[in-house]
N, C-alpha and C positions, 0 to 999 in steps of 0.2 A: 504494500500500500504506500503511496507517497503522501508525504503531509507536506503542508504549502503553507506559511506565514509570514504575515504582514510584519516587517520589523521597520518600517520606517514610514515615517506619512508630514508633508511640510507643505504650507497654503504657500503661495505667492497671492501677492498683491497690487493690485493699484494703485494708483496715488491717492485715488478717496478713499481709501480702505476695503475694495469689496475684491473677495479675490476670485482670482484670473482663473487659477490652476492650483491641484493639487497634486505632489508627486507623490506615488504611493509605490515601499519597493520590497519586497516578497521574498522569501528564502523559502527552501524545499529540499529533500533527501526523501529514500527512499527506506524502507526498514531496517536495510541492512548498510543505512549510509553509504552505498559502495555511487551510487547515481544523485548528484545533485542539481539544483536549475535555481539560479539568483535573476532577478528580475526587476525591472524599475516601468512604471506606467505615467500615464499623467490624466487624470483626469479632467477635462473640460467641460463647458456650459453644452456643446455638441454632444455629449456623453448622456445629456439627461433628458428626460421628459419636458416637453414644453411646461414651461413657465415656473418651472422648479431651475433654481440656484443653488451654486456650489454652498454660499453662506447658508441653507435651508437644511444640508446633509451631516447627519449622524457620524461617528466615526464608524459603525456595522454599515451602514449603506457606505459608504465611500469603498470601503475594503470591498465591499459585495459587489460594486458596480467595476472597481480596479481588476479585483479578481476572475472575472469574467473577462475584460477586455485584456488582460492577461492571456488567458488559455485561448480567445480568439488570434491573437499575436502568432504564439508558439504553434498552434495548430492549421494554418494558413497554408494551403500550398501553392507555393510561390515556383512553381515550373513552367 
């Protein structure tokens, strides 16, 4: 089984205060530690439902909506 966790998460900001982006960055192994996969994402306003803001999100939805666009990244076949 691999476990995946969020071990870092930092807003950027605008000048008025409302932020931009959020980078959210992942760590993971496998049970036997022998396979691992580090990971860094960014969260943006593109990322969310209309009319929901990044200033509106949870740190569990941040992680939830990172984490997904995470494994869409990694699993993309780009041939």
């Amino acid at each position: 089984m691999f476990k995946n966790t969020m071990n870092g998460l930092q807003y950027r900001f605008d000048a008025k205060g409302n932020a931009t982006r959020i980078d959210v960055t992942f760590e993971g192994h496998d049970d036997t530690r022998d396979n691992y996969i580090n990971g860094s994402v960014n969260v943006t306003a593109d990322d969310l439902d209309s009319g929901v803001t990044l200033d509106d999100l949870n740190r569990k939805k941040i992680q939830d909506i990172a984490h997904k666009k995470l494994v869409k990244l990694v699993s993309e076949n780009n041939e």
